[in-house]
N, C-alpha and C positions, 0 to 999 in steps of 0.2 A: 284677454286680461283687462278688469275694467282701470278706469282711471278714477281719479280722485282729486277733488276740488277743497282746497282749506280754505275757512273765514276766520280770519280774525277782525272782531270789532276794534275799532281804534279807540285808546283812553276811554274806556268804556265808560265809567261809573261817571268820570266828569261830563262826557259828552254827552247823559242820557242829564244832568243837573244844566250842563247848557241848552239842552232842549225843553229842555220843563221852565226853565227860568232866564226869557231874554235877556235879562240885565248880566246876566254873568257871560251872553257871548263875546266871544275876540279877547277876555280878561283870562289872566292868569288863577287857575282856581286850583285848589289840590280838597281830594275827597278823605276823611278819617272817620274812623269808627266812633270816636267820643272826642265833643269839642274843648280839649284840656290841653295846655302845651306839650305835655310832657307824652302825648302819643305822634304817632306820624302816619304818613301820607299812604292813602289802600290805591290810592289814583291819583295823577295830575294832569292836568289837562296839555294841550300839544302847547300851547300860551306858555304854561307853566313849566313845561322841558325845556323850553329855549334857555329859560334863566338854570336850567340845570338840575334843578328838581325833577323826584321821579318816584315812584312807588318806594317807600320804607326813607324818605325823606321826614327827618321830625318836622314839626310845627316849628319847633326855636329854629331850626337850620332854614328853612322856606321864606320864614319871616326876612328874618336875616340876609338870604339872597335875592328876596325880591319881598321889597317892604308893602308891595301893595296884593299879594297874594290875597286870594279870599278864598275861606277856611270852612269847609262843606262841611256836614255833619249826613255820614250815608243813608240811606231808604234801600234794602234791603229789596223789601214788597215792592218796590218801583221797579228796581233792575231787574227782577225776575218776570213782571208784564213786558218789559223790552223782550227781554229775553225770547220770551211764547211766540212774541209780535213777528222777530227774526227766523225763529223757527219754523211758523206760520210761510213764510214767505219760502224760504228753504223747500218745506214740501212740495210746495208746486214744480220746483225743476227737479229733483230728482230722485233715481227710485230707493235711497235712503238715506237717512238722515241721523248723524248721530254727535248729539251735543258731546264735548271734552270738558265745558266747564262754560260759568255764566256768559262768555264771551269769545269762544270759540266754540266752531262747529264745523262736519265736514261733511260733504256727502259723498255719493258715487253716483258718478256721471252714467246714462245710461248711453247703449250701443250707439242709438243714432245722434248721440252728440258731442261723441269725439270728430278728433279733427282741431287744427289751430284755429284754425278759422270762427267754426261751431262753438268751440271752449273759450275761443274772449269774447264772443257775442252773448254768451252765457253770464261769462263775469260781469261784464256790462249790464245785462238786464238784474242780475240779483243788485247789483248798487244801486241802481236807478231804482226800483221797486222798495227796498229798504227805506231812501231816504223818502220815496212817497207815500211809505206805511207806516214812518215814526218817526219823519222830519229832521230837515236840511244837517241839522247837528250828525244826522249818525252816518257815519265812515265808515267802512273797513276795509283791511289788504287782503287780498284774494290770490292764492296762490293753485297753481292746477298742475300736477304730477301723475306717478305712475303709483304712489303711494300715500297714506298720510302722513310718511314722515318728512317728503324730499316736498309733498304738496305745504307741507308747515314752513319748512325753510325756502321754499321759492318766497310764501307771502311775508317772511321776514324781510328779504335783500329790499322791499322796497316800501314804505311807512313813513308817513302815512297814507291810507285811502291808494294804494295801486293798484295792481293788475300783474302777476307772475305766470308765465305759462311755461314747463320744463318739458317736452319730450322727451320719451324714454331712450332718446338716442345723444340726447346732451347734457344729461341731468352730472356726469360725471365730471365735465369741463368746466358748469356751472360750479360744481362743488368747492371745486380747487380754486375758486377766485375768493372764498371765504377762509376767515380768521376762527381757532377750532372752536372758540368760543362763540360763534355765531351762530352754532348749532344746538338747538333743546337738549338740555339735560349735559350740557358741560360747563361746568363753573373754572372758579378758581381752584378748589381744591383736585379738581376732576382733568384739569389740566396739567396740574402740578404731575399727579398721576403715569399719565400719560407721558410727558416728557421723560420721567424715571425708566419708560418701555420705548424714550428715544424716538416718540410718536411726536411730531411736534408742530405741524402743517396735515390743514384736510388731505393732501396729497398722500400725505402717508399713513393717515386713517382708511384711507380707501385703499391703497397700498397695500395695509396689512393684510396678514391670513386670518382665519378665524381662531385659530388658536391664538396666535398674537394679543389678540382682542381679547380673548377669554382670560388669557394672564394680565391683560392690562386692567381690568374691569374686575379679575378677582371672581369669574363667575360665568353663567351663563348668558348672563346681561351682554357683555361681551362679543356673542353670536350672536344674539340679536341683533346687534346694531352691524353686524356683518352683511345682514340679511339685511335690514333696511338700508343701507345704503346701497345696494343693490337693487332696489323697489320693490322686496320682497312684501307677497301681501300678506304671510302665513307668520312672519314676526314684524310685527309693524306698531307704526306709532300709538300708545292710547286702549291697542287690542288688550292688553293684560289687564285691565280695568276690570272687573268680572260684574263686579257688584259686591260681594259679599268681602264684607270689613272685618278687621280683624278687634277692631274696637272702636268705642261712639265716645265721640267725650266734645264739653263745652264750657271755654273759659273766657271771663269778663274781666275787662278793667274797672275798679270800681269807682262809682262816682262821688265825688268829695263827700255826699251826704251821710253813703250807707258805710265810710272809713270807720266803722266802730265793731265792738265785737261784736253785737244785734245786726248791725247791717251785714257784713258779711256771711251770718247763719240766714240770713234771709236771700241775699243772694246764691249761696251755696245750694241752697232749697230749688231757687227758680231753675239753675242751670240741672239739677237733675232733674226737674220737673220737663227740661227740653231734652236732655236727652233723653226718655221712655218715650218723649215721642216720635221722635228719631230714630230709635231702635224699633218703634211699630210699625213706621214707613220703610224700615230697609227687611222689615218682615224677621228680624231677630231678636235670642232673646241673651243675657248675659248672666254671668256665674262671679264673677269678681269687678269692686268697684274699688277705686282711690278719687280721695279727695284732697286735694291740695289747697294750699293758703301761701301768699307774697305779701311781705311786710317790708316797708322801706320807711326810710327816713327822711324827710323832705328834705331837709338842707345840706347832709351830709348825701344823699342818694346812693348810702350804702342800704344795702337790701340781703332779705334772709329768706328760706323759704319752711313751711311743715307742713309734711305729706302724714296720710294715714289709707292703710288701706287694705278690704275685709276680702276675701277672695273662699272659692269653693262652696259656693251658697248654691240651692237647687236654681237652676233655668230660670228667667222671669223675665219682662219687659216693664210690667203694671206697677204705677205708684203703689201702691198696699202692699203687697210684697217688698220692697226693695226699701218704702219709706222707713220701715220696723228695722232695719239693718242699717240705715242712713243716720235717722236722727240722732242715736248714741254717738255716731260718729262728728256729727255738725255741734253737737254741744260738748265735745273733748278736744274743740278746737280752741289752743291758747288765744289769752290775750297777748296783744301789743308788748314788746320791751316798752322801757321808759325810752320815749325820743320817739317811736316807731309808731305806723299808722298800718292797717291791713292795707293793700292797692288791690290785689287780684286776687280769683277765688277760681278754679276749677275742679269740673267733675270728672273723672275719665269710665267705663265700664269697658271691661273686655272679657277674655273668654267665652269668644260671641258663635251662638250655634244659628240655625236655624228653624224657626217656631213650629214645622212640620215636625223636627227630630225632637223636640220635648216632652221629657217622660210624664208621663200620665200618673198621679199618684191617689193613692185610698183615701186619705184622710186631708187636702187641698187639692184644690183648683185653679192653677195657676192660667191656665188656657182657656175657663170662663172669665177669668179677671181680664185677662187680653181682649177678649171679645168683648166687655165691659168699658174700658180704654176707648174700643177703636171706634165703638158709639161715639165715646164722648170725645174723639178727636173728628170726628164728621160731621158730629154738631158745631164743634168750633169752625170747622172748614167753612160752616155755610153762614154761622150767623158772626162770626166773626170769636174772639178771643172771650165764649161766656162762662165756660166749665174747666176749673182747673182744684188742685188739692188746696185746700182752704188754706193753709199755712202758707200760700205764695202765691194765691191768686189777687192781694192786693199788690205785690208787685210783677205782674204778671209783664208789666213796660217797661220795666229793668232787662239788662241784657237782651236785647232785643234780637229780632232773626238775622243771621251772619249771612253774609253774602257768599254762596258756593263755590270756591275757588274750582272745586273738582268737580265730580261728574254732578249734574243737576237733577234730582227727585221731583 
């Protein structure tokens, strides 16, 4: 049975902004999507946890706890070259390699490098090799198991920047020394849960039977987690990921400029404009789109929302197709109450197939139109941001690329 090795980078987004930019090392910095008070924190840096801030920290709260905080505005395109740089390094030790998200990754250790011995020499050299391929700022905890889910919680117990090694013979004793919330994918609500099925200590999560579980969890989810905490490698951390989405969708906050009804039909534009692309690269195509709109009031910051949304349309990916269904939709978007400003716009598309299974029709061509697209998104790849639908290619630098929480394309 092989083993498995988890990374996680440390504060990721702040420590690739401490490495790009000496003047922000050893300071307290927290990283946000758009520089406005009223959003919060995607990253803080380890400086900036001490004072208590932490990811979904607002700007007013950060300020407030640590008045000398400095207020990043993310790079997107930056963290995703770390990202490759880390990945890069990755493939050299082992025989594969599978990112989770912009800043975790796991591999599987090959035969001749198990051993406790062989597996911290290992973790050793990927950190040492890291910080000499993308400098002294980048960290991470390194946890090595019999699975990825027991190899994720080894490199949690110790952060930042460790070293976690669980043989498959103590991974159970280690468990029990943790709080149930210390484990992925248990919250507050999830423990709540949990205690209602009398489960109230790791001890007794591992304790339980699989049914147990299966009622507690409401599901099969349930056995899963039976299975992994077992080191089982057949339900495991991350494996359900498949690839294929059940919908693409992309929302902004909008910037004080475009708060008008014009600006937000022009944002509304750009984020479909991202997601066809989006749905080119995940190779599908979709049948039903909603578009949403958030209007708040500055002083009272009471807030309202209006959705709209066209569903059962043939297959499609390609602006031309979808824009002919869109724009009746982006110009039936209300104005503003009195008092109110628009703040956020989102597009969603689901009913997402497969662009192999799309039907072929007499009288359009929806699958030359795709192949038309994915030119003009390989000329963009190369020469950068030149070809987009004219009604949003001057704001093509609004809403800009979101950072992958999940799996990385």
């Amino acid at each position: 049975m092989s083993r498995h090795c988890f990374l996680d980078m440390n504060a990721f987004f702040a420590s690739v902004e401490q490495q790009e930019r000496a003047e922000l090392r050893g300071k307290p910095i927290i990283v946000v999507p758009l520089e406005v008070e009223t959003t919060c924190a995607i990253a803080a840096s380890v400086e900036a946890r001490k004072w208590g801030i932490k990811t979904g920290t607002s700007v007013k709260a950060a300020r407030k706890a640590c008045p000398g905080v400095k207020v990043v505005s993310a790079r997107p395109a930056v963290y995703l070259e770390y990202h490759r740089g880390i990945v890069e390094v990755l493939e050299r030790h082992f025989v594969d390699v599978k990112p989770l998200s912009v800043d975790e990754m796991v591999g599987t250790i090959g035969r001749f490098e198990r051993g406790f011995e062989k597996e911290e020499r290992l973790g050793r050299t990927i950190k040492r090799e890291i910080r000499e391929r993308l400098g002294e700022q980048m960290t991470c905890s390194v946890g090595v198991a019999e699975n990825v889910f027991l190899a994720k919680v080894a490199a949690g117990t110790m952060k930042p920047n460790g070293l976690v090694i669980w043989q498959n013979d103590e991974a159970e004793k280690m468990l029990s020394r943790l709080a149930l919330m210390d484990l992925p994918g248990i919250g507050l609500r999830m423990a709540a849960r949990l205690e209602r099925a009398e489960i109230r200590t790791v001890r007794d999560l591992v304790a339980a039977d699989r049914w147990a579980l299966r009622r507690a969890w409401g599901g099969v989810v349930g056995e899963r987690w039976y299975e992994m905490l077992r080191g089982s490698q057949v339900a495991d951390y991350g494996m359900y990921e498949t690839g294929v989405r059940k919908s693409v969708g992309h929302s902004h906050v909008l910037p004080p400029e475009f708060r008008t009804a014009m600006g937000v039909q022009q944002i509304t534009m750009r984020l479909f404009s991202k997601c066809m692309k989006r749905l080119r690269r995940c190779g599908q195509a979709a049948s039903d789109i909603e578009v949403r709109v958030g209007y708040k009031n500055l002083e009272t910051h009471v807030a309202y929302s209006w959705k709209r949304s066209s569903k059962k349309h043939r297959h499609a990916n390609d602006e031309i197709t979808w824009g002919q269904i869109l724009r009746p939709m982006v110009e039936s978007i209300p104005k503003a109450r009195a008092g109110y400003v628009p703040c956020s716009a989102a597009v969603t598309f689901s009913g997402l197939i497969a662009c192999a299974d799309m039907n072929l029709c007499l009288f359009d061509d929806p699958i030359g139109r795709t192949h038309l697209c994915n030119t003009m998104d390989a000329l963009n790849e190369l020469y950068g941001h030149v070809l987009d639908v004219a009604s949003v290619f001057w704001v093509r630098d609004q809403a800009p690329q979101r950072i992958p929480f999940g799996v990385v394309h």
